[in-house]
C-alpha positions, 0 to 999 in steps of 0.5 A: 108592478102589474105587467100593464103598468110597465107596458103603459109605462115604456109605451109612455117614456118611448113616445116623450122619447120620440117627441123630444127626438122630433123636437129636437130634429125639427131645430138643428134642421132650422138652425144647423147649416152643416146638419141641412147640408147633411139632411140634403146630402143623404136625400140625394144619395137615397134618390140616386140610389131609388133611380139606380133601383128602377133603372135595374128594375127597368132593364130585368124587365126589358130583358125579360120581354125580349127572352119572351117575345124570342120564345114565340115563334110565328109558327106557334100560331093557327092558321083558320079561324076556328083553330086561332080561336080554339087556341086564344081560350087555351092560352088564356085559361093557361095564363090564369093557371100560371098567375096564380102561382104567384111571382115565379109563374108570372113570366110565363103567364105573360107569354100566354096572354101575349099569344092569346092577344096575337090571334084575337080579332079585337086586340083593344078589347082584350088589352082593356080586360086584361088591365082589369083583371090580370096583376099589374106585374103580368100586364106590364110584361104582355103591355112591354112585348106588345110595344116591342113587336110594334116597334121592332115591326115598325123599324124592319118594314122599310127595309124589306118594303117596298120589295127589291125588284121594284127597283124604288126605296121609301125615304124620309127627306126633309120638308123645311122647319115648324115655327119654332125650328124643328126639322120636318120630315116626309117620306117620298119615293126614290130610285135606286138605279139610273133610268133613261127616259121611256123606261118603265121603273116598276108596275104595280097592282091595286090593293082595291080598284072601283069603276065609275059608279055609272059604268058598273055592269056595262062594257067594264071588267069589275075586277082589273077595269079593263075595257070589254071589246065587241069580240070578247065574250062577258063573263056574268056573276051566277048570282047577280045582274049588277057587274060583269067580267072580262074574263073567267080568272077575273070572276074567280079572283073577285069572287074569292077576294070580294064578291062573294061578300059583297054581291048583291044577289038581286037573281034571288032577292031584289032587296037585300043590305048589300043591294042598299049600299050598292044602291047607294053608291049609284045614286050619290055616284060615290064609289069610295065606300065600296072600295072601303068595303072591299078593303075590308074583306079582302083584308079578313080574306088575307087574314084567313089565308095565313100566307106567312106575310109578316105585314098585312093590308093594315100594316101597309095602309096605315103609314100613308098620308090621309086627309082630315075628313070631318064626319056628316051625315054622308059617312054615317050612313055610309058607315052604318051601311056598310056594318049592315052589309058586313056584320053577318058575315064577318064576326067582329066587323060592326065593332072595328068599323067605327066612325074613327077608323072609317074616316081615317079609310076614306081620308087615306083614299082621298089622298093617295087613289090614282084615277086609272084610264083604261078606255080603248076610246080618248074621246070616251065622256064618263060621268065624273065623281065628285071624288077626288084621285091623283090624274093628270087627265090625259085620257077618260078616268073609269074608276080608282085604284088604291097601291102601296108603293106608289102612294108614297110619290109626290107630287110635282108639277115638273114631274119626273115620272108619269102614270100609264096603264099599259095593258089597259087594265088596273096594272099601274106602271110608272115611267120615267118622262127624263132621265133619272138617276139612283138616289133621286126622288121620284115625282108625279102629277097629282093634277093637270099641270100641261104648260099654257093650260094653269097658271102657278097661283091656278095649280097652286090654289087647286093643290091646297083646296085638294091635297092641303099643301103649297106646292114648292116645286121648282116650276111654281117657285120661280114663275117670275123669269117667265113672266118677266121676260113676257113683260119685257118683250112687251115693254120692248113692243111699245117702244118700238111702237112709240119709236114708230110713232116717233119716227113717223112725227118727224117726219110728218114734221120735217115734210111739213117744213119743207113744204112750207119753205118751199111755198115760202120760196115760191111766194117770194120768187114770185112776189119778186118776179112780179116786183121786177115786172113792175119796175120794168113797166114803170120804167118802159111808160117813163120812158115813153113819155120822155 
């Protein structure tokens, strides 16, 4: 027999084999409960057991990350820019090299990409080029360490911030239950000591302030916003006619923080990108996108510093509350303004300023900017923004100011605390307006809440529209006491006055009555003195005649 034949032949015999197997499969598992029970017995022993696998799997992959992510140290990185990118192509081309190995050089290939993701300016990007061009395995590894720093960043920061010395803490406290019972959290500012009333809790300098787009290069520093008096001498930017300085530290830090990006250098050029958004926020006397700007610069200027901070401007800023801001005409040219004005100077700018992450900015100002009053002069008039900041409007409102910890107070319309400008500059100090004890949370006033001056449904109406919540604070939930001891001792008035009116009735009554007897009296004494007048002359005239 040919050797095909025999092939054909077992090939044959082993399919009629597996056929009659199916077949006979198929009807004990229709028709043998013992056999079905065993069938779904051994299928949950194999999903346990792929569980189990993947659970292992999971856990060698998380100790693999943390071993990774131990190994790096913050010193491993660059500090200028041309060495961090110098060393991002290094670990790139490394990480290559590494793959290619195979399975056993995955681990460290993983390392160099994670190391070459710290240092470059758009991380999304480079996390988009790996998915694309890395093994999954690898991409997985660098995703994991990745999500583990964030997370390990995330749980440390409210322990080392805000700093001690402050003498505050952020903590979540609870702010009520949704519709279908979950609990709601915020976070607020407390004490973390006793204060007597008058003490100053803490001080704090801006992030970012601006002036008043109307008060820009006239009596005003540009830096701290600290009124410039007659006898003080203004210290002039070399290169612009459009802001002024009180003093020469102020000129150097905002030249070194901003300025030197930002200004318009109309004493060379009278048409220039940075002229055109300072153009801008003059005519719509809107200071918000300038203080985005300078956010932006300072943020680069601190990151090319390399000062060892292990939280940036980003990292502080993107846990506060914002406001939705819908987009509009407004933002889009303030975005493309502001990408014109930065895009040469700073590489990468033009992509990170995106319509997304410029509405979260301008959100974040619009909830959480402190109007600061530095004016030497209360009865000073200053042409008002149409922007909104947290003031009580006790004194003229120069410009705003953006602050890390003081962001995190809430509103009350009893505040505990107020905001003060003691120096008369940007410096912010909080001081307790009553007693305040450790573990009490701190308030302040968001708007003008003096007594007699808004009513609860006015301060309430004013929260919303601005701020997007219901005050509950203890003076707007429970105004009735007030306004029902008002309403008593109205309603005590007119019974007194009907009481009054009462009064005087009866005894308007009561005189009239014995008015009327006493004519009644006088009437009949006289009706009877005249009777007896009468008789008496009726009997004198019998008489006579008899």
């Amino acid at each position: 027999m040919k050797t095909s034949t025999i092939v054909a032949a077992t090939v044959g015999t082993l399919a009629v084999a597996t056929v009659g197997y199916a077949i006979y499969f198929d009807q004990k598992r229709r028709n043998d409960p013992e056999f079905r029970r065993k069938l779904k017995k051994e299928k949950k022993r194999a999903m346990k057991q792929q569980k189990e696998e993947e659970k292992k799997k999971t856990t060698q992959t998380t100790q693999t990350v943390e071993e990774a992510l131990a190994s790096i140290k913050e010193d491993d990185f660059p500090a200028s820019m041309e060495e961090r990118e110098k060393f991002c192509m290094d670990q790139l081309s490394a990480g290559e090299a590494l793959f290619t190995r195979g399975p056993e050089g995955y681990d460290m290939a993983a390392i160099c990409f994670y190391k070459a993701l710290k240092v470059y300016p758009a991380p999304a990007e480079l996390v988009m080029v790996y998915q694309k061009t890395i093994p999954p395995e690898v991409f997985t590894l660098v995703m994991g360490m990745l999500s583990m720093d964030v997370h390990k960043k995330q749980e440390k920061y409210y322990t080392v911030f805000p700093p001690k010395e402050m003498n505050v803490k952020v903590d979540e406290l609870p702010e009520g239950v949704t519709a279908e019972g979950q609990s709601v959290v915020r976070r607020g500012l407390i004490a973390t000591k006793d204060f007597a009333a008058g003490e100053t809790i803490y001080s704090e300098t801006p992030i970012i302030s601006s002036l008043e787009p109307s008060l820009e290069g006239k009596e005003f520093c540009h830096y701290c916003l600290k009124q410039i008096v007659e006898d003080e001498s203004k210290v002039n930017c070399p290169t612009c006619t459009k802001v002024v300085f009180c003093s020469a530290p102020c000129e150097k830090s905002a030249t070194t923080e901003f300025h030197a990006v930002l200004c318009t250098k109309d004493s060379e050029d009278a048409s220039t990108p940075e002229r055109s958004l300072y153009d801008y926020t003059k005519e719509t006397n809107n200071k918000y996108p300038e203080m985005i700007a300078k956010f932006l610069v300072r943020m680069v200027h601190e990151e090319t510093l390399n000062s060892g901070e292990e939280y940036n401007l980003f990292d502080h800023i993107e846990r506060l509350r914002f406001l939705e801001v819908r987009p509009s005409a407004a933002e889009e040219k303030e975005i493309e303004l502001l990408k014109v004005a930065l895009g040469s100077k700073i590489p990468g700018i033009e992509e990170f300023i995106n319509e997304e992450r410029y509405l979260t900015l301008k959100g974040k100002l619009l909830y959480n900017a402190y109007g600061i009053s530095t004016s030497l002069n209360p009865d000073r008039s200053v042409e008002p923004s149409p922007e909104q900041y947290r003031s009580e409007r006790d004194a003229p409102v120069v410009g705003a100011g953006f602050y890390r910890v003081t962001s995190y107070m809430s509103h009350s319309c009893e505040p505990n605390t107020k905001i003060a400008y003691q120096d008369h500059n940007n410096n912010l100090a909080v001081v307790a307006t009553k007693a305040v004890k450790a573990g009490e949370e701190l308030h302040v006033g968001f708007i003008d809440q003096k007594s007699g001056e808004l009513s609860t449904e006015q301060r309430r109406q004013e929260l919303f529209q601005h701020y997007r919540f219901k005050c509950m604070c203890p003076r707007c939930e429970a105004p009735e006491p007030v306004v029902v001891a008002a309403a008593v001792v109205a309603e005590v008035a007119d019974v007194a006055e009907v009481a009054d009116v009462a009064e005087a009735a009866v005894e308007a009554a009561v005189e009239a009555a014995v008015e009327a007897a006493v004519e009644a009296a006088v009437e009949a004494a006289v009706e009877v003195e005249v009777e007896a007048e009468t008789k008496a002359e009726v009997e004198a005239v019998e008489e006579a005649t008899a």
